[in-house]
N, C-alpha and C positions, 0 to 999 in steps of 0.2 A: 673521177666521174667524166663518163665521154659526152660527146655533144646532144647523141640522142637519149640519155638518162635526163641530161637538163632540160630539155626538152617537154620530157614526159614531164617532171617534178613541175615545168612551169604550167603547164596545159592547167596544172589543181590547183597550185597557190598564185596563178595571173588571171588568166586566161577565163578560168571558170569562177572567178572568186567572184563574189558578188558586191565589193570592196574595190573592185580592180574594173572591171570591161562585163562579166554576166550580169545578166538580170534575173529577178524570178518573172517565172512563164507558167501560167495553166494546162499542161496538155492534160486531155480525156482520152479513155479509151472504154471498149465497150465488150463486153465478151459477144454479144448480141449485134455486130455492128449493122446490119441490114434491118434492123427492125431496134433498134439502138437500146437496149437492156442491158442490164449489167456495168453502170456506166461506173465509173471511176476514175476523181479527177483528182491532180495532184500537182502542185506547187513542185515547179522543179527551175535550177540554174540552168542557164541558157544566153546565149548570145542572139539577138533574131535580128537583120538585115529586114531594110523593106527594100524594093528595088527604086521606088522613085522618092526624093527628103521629104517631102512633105507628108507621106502619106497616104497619096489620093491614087486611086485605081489608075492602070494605063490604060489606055484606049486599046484595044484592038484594031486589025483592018475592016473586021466586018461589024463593028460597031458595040459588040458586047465587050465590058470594061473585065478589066483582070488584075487580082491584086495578089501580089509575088511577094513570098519570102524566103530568105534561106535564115534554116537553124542551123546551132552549131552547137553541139554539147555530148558533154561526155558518154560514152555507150555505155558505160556502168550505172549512168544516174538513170537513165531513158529505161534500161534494162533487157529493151527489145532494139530489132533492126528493121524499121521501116521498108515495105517492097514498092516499088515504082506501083501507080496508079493507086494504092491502095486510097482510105480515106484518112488522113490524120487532122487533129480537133485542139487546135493552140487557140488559145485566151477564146476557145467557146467558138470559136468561128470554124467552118467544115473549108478544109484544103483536101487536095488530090494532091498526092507526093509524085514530082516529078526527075528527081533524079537521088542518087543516094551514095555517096562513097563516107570513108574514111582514110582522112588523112591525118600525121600525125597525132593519134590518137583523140582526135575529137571526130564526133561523128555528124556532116554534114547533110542536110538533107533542104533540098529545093522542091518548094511549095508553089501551089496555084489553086487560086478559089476564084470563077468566074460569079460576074452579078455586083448587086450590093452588099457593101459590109453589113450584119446585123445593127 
């Protein structure tokens, strides 16, 4: 086995275990997204980064607070591939997706929801 076999094999049994570093997460989605119908939510493993440890929104320069996250999880669990600006909906709360790669097969996606948490 080469480095990037092991690699992959740890993304499923470390990385994404729920045992090991994932958590389960709420994402929603909506067939309906602009008028929000069609909604269907579902428990999935996930790793989610906040950007600041506590929690708490960052401030902005112009005074409206912003609260940041990246997810990280497998594209097979997800099933889709998130486009920048779209809207994505983890544990109920409305983010704007603002950047999106994949790397070593886990699929990274950096979040923004301006305002108050619900």
């Amino acid at each position: 086995m080469n480095l990037r076999e092991q690699m992959a094999k740890d993304v499923q049994g470390v990385f994404m275990n729920p045992n090991e570093f994932a958590e389960i997460h709420t994402v929603t989605t909506y067939t309906d997204d602009v008028n929000q119908k069609g909604r269907k939510d579902r428990k999935l493993e996930m790793i989610v980064e906040k950007f600041t440890l506590d929690g708490r929104p960052i401030q902005s320069a112009d005074g409206v607070s912003a609260h940041n996250a990246i997810v990280h999880i497998d594209p097979k669990v997800l099933v889709y591939t998130p486009r920048v600006d779209q809207n994505f909906y983890l544990d109920y709360m409305q983010y704007r997706v603002m950047g999106v790669s994949n790397d070593t097969g886990i699929l990274k996606i950096v979040l923004q929801a301006n305002g108050k948490r619900p």
